[in-house]
C-alpha positions in Angstrom: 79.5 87.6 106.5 81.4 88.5 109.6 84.3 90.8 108.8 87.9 88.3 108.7 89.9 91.3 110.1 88.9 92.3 114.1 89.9 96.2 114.0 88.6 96.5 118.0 91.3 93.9 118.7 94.6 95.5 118.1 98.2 92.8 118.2 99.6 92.8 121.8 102.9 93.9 120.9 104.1 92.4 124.1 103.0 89.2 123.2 104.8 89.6 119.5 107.7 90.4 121.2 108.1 87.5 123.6 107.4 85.4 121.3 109.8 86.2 118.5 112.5 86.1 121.6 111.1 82.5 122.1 111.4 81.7 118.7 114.9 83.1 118.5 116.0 80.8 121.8 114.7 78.1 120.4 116.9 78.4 117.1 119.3 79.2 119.5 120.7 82.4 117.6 122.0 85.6 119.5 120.5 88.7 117.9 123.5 89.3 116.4 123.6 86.7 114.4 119.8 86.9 113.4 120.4 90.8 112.5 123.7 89.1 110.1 121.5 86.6 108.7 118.5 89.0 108.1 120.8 92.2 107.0 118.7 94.4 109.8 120.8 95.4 112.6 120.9 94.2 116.5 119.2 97.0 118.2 116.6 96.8 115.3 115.8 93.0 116.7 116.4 94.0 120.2 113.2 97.2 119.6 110.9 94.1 118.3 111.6 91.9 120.4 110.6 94.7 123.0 107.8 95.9 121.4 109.2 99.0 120.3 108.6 99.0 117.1 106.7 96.5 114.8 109.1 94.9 111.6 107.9 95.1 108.0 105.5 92.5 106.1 108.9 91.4 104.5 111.4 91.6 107.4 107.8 89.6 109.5 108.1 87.1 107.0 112.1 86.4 106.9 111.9 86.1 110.7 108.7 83.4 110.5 110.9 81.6 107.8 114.2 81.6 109.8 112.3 80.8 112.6 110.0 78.3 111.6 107.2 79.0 113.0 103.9 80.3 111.5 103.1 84.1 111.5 99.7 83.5 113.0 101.4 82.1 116.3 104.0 84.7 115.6 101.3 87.4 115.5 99.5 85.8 118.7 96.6 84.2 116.5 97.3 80.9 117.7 98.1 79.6 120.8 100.5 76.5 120.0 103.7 77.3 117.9 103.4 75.5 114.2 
């Protein structure tokens, strides 16, 4: 059974961040309101969205849920936004 996890094949944190900017456009929120709504503050958003730094499991899944979008396009693991 091939392994589900591909450890050679790291997340392209430029990719993440681009597209939790485009998700964030397309809601339409400034990062200052997304860092109200999620209780994180701006220049936390502002490092993922620039692949600074990569959020939590549970700050990951309150953006993918404000969002709407799923955390495998969110993650780059799909190509289409859902």
């Amino acid at each position: 059974m091939q392994d589900v996890f591909e450890r050679d094949k790291p997340m392209n944190l430029k990719a993440f961040g681009a597209r939790l900017q485009e998700a964030r456009m397309k809601t339409g929120l400034s990062t200052n309101r997304v860092s109200d709504i999620i209780g994180i503050s701006q220049p936390t958003i502002s490092r993922y969205e620039n692949a600074r730094i990569v959020p939590t499991v549970d700050r990951l899944y309150a953006l993918v849920n404000l969002y709407g979008c799923s955390m495998d396009w969110l993650c780059g693991m799909e190509g289409e936004r859902k």
